[in-house]
C-alpha positions in Angstrom: -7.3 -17.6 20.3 -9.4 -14.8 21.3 -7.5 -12.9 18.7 -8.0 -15.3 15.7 -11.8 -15.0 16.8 -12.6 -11.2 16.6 -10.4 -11.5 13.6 -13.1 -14.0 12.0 -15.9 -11.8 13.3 -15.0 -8.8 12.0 -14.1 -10.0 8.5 -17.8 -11.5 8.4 -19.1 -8.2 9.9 -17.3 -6.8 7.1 -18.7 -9.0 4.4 -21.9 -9.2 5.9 -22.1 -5.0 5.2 -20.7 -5.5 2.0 -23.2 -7.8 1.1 -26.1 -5.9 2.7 -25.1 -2.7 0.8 -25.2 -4.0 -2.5 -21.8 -4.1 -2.7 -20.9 -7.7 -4.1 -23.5 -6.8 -7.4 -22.1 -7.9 -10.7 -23.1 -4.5 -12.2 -21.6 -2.5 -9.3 -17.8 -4.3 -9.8 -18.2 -3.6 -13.5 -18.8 -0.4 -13.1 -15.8 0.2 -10.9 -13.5 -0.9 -13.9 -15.9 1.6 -16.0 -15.5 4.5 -13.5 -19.3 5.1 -14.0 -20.1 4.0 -9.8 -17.8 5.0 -7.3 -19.9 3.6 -4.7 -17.3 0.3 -4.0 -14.5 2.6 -4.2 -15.9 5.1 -1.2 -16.9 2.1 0.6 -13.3 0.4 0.7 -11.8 3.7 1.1 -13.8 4.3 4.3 -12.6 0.7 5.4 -9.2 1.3 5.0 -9.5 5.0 6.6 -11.0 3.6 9.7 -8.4 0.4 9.6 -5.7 2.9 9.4 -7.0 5.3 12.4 -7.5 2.3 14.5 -4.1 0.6 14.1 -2.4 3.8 15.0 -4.4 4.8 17.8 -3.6 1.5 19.2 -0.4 1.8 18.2 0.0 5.5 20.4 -1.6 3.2 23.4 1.5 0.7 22.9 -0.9 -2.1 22.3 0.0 -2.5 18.7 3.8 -2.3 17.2 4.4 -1.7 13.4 6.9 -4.1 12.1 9.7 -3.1 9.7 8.8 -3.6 5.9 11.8 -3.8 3.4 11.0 -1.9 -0.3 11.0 -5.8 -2.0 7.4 -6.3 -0.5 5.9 -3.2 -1.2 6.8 -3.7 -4.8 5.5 -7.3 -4.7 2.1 -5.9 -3.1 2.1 -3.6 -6.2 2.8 -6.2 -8.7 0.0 -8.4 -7.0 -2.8 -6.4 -6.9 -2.2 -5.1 -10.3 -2.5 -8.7 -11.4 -5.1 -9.5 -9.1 -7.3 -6.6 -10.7 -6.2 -7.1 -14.1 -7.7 -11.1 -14.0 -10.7 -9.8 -12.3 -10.8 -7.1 -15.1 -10.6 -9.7 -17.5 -12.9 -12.4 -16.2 -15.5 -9.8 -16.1 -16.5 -10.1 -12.1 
């Protein structure tokens, strides 16, 4: 339970900045897709950077373990986000 909660917190905390920098703009999205602002790009980056720093520190404390991920679901992650930004591509958000 205490889990699901800091789970829900910081995905607010994480909209809630995303929101607060400007982030979640119509123009700035668009201008992802037209690699004319970066801005988004960086800011996810830095997410994921940080994600990824955290998750193996805890991981070197024991407090996290890595599970085993067969080759089919990294190839359906890349088939889904491709289609996931191609429809946001196209709907123009």
């Amino acid at each position: 339970m205490a889990g699901t909660l800091v789970t829900i917190f910081l995905g607010v905390a994480f909209g809630f900045s995303l929101n607060k920098a400007g982030l979640t703009k119509y123009n700035k999205i668009v201008n992802v897709f037209r690699f004319t602002d970066m801005a988004v790009l960086k800011f996810m980056m830095t997410a994921l950077v940080v994600a990824m720093s955290g998750l193996y520190i805890l991981r070197g404390f024991g407090l996290v373990e890595f599970p085993n991920i067969p080759a089919t679901y990294i190839v359906g992650n890349l088939v889904g986000g491709l289609l996931f930004g191609v429809g946001m591509a196209l709907t123009g958000f």
